[in-house]
KESETI-508405 format. One record per residue (C-alpha): x negated, z, y negated; residue in one letter; chain. Coordinates in steps of 0.02 Angstrom, whole numbers. Layout:
PT:X:Z:Y:A:A
...
This chain:
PT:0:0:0:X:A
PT:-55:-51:-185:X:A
PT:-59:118:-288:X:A
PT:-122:26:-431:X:A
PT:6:-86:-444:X:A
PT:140:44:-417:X:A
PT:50:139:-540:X:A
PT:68:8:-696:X:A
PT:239:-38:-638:X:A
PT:286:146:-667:X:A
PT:201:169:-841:X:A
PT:251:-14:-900:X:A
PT:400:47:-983:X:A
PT:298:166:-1089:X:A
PT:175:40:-1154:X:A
PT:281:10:-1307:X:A
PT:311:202:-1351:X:A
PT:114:224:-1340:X:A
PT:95:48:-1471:X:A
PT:259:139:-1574:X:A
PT:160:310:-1566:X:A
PT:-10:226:-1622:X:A
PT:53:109:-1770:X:A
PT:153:278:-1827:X:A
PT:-11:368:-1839:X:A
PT:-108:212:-1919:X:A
PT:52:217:-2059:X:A
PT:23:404:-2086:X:A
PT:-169:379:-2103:X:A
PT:-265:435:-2243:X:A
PT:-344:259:-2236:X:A
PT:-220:148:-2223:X:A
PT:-124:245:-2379:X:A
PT:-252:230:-2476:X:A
PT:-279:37:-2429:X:A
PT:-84:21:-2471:X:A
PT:-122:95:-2643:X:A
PT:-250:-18:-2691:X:A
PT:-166:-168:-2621:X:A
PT:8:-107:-2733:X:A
PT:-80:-87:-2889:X:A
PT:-178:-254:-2875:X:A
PT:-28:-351:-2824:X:A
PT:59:-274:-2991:X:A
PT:-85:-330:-3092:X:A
PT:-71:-516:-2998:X:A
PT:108:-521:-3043:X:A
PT:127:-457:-3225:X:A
PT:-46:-480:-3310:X:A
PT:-107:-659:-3347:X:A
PT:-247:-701:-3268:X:A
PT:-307:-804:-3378:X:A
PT:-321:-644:-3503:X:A
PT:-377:-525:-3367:X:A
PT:-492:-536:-3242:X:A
PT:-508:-427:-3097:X:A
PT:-638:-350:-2987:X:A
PT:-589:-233:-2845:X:A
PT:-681:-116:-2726:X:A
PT:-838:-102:-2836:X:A
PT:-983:22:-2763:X:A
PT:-1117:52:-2892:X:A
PT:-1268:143:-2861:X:A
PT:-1274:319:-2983:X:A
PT:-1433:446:-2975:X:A
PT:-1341:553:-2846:X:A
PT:-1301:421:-2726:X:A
PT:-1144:292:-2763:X:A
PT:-976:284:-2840:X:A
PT:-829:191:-2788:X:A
PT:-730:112:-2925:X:A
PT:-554:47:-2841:X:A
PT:-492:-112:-2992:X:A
PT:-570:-157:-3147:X:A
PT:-501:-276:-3259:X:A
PT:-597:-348:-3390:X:A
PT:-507:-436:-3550:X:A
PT:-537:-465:-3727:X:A
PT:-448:-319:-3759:X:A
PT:-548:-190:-3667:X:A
PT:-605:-180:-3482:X:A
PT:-509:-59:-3399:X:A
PT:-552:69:-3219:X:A
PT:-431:100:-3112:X:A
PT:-411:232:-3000:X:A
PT:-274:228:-2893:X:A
PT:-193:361:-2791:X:A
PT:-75:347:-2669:X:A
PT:23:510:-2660:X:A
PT:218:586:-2615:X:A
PT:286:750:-2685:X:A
PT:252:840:-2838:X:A
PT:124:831:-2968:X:A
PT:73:953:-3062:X:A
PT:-108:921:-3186:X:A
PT:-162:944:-3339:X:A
PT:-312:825:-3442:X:A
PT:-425:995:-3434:X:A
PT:-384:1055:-3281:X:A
PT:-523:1033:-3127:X:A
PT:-407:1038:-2983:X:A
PT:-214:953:-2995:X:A
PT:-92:1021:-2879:X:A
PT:20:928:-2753:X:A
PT:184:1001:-2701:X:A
PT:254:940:-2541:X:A
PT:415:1031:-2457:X:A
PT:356:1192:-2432:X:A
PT:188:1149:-2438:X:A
PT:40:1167:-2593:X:A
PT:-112:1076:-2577:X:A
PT:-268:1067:-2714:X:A
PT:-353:881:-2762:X:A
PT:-488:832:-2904:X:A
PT:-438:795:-3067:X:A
PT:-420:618:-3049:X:A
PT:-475:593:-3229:X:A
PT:-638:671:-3199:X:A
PT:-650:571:-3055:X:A
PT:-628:419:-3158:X:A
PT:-733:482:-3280:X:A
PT:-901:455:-3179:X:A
PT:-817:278:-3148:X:A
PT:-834:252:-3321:X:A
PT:-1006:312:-3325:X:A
PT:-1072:205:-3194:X:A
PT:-991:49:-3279:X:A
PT:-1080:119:-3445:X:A
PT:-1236:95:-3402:X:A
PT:-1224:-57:-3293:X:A
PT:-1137:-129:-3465:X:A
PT:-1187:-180:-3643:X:A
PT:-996:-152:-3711:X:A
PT:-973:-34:-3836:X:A
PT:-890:141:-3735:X:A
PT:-727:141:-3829:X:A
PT:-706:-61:-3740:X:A
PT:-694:48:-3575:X:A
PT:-543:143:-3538:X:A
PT:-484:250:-3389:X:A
PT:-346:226:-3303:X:A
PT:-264:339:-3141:X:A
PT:-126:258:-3079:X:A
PT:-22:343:-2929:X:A
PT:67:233:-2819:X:A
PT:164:325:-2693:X:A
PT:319:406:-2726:X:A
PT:265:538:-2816:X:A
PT:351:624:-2994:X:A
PT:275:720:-3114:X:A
PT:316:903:-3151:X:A
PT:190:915:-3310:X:A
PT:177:817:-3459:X:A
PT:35:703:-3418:X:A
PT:-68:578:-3534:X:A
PT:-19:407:-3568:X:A
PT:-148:333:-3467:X:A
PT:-75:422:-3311:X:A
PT:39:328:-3239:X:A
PT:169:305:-3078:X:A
PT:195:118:-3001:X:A
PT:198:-13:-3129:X:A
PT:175:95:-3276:X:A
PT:3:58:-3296:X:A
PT:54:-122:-3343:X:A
PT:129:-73:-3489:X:A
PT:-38:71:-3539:X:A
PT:-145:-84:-3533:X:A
PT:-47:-202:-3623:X:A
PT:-42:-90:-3773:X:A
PT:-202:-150:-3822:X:A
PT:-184:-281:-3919:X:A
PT:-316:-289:-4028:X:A
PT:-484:-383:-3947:X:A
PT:-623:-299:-3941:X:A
PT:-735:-411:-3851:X:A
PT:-786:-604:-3866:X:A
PT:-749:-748:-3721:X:A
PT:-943:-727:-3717:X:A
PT:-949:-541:-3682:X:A
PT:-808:-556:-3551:X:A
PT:-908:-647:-3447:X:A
PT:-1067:-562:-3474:X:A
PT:-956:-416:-3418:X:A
PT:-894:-511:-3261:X:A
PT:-1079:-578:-3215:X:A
PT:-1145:-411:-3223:X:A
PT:-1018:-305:-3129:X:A
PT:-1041:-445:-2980:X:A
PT:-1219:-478:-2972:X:A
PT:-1242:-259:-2994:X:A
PT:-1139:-185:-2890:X:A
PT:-1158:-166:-2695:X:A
PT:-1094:-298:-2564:X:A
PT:-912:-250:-2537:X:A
PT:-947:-245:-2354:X:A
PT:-905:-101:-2204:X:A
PT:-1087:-49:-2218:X:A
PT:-1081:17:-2393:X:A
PT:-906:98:-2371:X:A
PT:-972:184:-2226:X:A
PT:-1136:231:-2320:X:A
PT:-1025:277:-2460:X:A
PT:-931:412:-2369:X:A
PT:-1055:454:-2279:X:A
PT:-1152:521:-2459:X:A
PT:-976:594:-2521:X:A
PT:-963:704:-2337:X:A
PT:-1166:751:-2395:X:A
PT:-1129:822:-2583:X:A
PT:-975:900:-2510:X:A
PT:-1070:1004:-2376:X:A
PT:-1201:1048:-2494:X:A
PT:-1093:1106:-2613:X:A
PT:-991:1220:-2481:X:A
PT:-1175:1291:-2434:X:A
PT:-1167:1394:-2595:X:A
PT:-1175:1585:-2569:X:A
PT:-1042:1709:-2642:X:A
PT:-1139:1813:-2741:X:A
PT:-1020:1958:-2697:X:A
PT:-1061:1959:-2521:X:A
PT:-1125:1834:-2452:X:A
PT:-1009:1701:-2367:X:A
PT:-1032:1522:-2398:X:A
PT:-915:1388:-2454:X:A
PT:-822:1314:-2598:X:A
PT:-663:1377:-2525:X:A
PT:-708:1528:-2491:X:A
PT:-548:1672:-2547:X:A
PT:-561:1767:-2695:X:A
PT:-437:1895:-2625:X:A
PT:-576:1969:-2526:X:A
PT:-677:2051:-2652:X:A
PT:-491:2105:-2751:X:A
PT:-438:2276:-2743:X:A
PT:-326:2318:-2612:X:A
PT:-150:2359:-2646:X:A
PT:-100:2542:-2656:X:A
PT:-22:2613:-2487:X:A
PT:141:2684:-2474:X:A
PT:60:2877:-2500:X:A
PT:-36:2824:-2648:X:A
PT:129:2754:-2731:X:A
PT:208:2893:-2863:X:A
PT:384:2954:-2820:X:A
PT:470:2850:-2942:X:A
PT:403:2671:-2856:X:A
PT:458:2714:-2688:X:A
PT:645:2652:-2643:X:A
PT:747:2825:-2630:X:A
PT:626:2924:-2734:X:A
PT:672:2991:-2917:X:A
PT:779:2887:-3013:X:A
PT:804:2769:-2866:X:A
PT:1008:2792:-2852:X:A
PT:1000:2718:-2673:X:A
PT:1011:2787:-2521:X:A
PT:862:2846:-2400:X:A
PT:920:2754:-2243:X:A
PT:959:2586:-2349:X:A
PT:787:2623:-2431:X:A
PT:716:2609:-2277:X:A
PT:777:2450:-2237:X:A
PT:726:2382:-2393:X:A
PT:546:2468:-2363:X:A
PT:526:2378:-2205:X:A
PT:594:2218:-2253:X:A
PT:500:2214:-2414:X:A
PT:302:2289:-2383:X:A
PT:215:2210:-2278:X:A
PT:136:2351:-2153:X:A
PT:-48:2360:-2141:X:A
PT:-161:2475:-2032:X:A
PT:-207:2592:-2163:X:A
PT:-19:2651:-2155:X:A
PT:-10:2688:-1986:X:A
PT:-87:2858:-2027:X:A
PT:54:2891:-2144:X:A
PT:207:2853:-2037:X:A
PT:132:2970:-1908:X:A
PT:129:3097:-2020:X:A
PT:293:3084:-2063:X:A
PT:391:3106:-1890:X:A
């Protein structure tokens, strides 16, 4: 008897739950969502700026001092050259221009990101000094692309979807010459790296470096490495239940409830930690 044969007969019907299961996590990829983000914003740009006005340049890797930095768009124009950095995001948004770290809200979920302004910022660097444009030609943009909304007032070059359309066409007044433009174009091409797997993999591969060197950092306080390391372990800890004064503890003076309903409300309210289990022996 064939077992093999048997075998795939028996697990043929599962083949397409396994493809279903694997384009599903492909979809829900970090990678892919941020390859859908790029592709969004430069089909936008294809569709509603004239290309004979701007030019584009995506996925540009330029070599800094510290390694390399990825710029996602940048369209160059008469009327300023402009870095994009796109971000592909759901849920809530909370940011401010000044603060380091943005906050995403998701469900019941909080997660931390970079600034994406300072992030662009070192774009804007890098395309600095490759340049000869005066700095105000260059101009920042962050553009998110997923369904996110904004729950803080955020600058005008912050944008959701297509909104960054409309940020760039408000500059209408040229600032650089047909000659400059292209001086800008030839440089940007012939001095950035070859847009090829290689240098994306280097690339990460130097952004996973100056991450783990900068979580090697010692807390002064007592020792323990890494940037996320929690402040709540060198805070005070929170008064006990016997260190409380009468008038803070449900039932004591001044309370007007009762002691077995403060009870309930004690246990459903403080959370119980060891250094109370000496107490509530005591009190039996």
């Amino acid at each position: 008897m064939d077992y093999t044969s048997i075998f795939f007969e028996a697990v043929r019907p599962l083949w397409w739950i396994l493809l279903v299961a694997l384009a599903l996590g492909i979809l829900k990829s970090r990678w892919f969502k941020g390859l859908f983000g790029e592709a969004f914003v430069k089909l936008i740009a294809w569709v509603r700026l004239p290309a004979d006005e701007y030019r584009g340049i995506h996925n540009v890797t330029l070599a800094t001092l510290d390694g390399t930095t990825q710029i996602d768009h940048v369209l160059v124009s008469r009327y300023g050259i402009f870095v994009i950095e796109t971000k592909h995001m759901t849920g809530w948004i909370f940011g401010s221009e000044k603060q380091a770290q943005w906050t995403q809200k998701l469900y019941r979920k909080t997660f931390k990101f970079q600034n994406p302004l300072r992030q662009n910022f070192k774009h804007v660097k890098a395309l600095e000094a490759l340049l000869d444009v005066p700095l105000e030609a260059i101009h920042s943009v962050v553009v998110f692309s997923g369904s996110a909304v904004f729950k803080t007032k955020m600058p005008d070059n912050v944008t959701i979807g297509g909104g960054y359309v409309r940020y760039i066409k408000s500059f209408r007044e040229p600032v650089l010459n047909d000659f400059q433009v292209q001086e800008a174009l030839e440089r940007i091409e012939t001095g950035r790296l070859a847009p090829s797997r290689e240098t994306h993999r280097r690339h990460v591969k130097q952004l996973k470096a100056r991450f783990e060197s900068s979580s090697d950092r010692t807390c002064p306080k007592c020792g323990s490495h890494g940037t996320a390391h929690r402040e709540t372990r060198h805070k005070r800890r929170q008064p006990v239940l016997g260190m409380l004064r009468l008038s803070q503890v449900p039932g004591g003076a001044g309370c007007g409830v009762g002691p077995g309903n403060c009870i309930v409300q004690l246990l459903l309210k403080i959370r119980l930690r060891k250094p109370m289990t000496h107490i509530a022996s005591q009190s039996k």
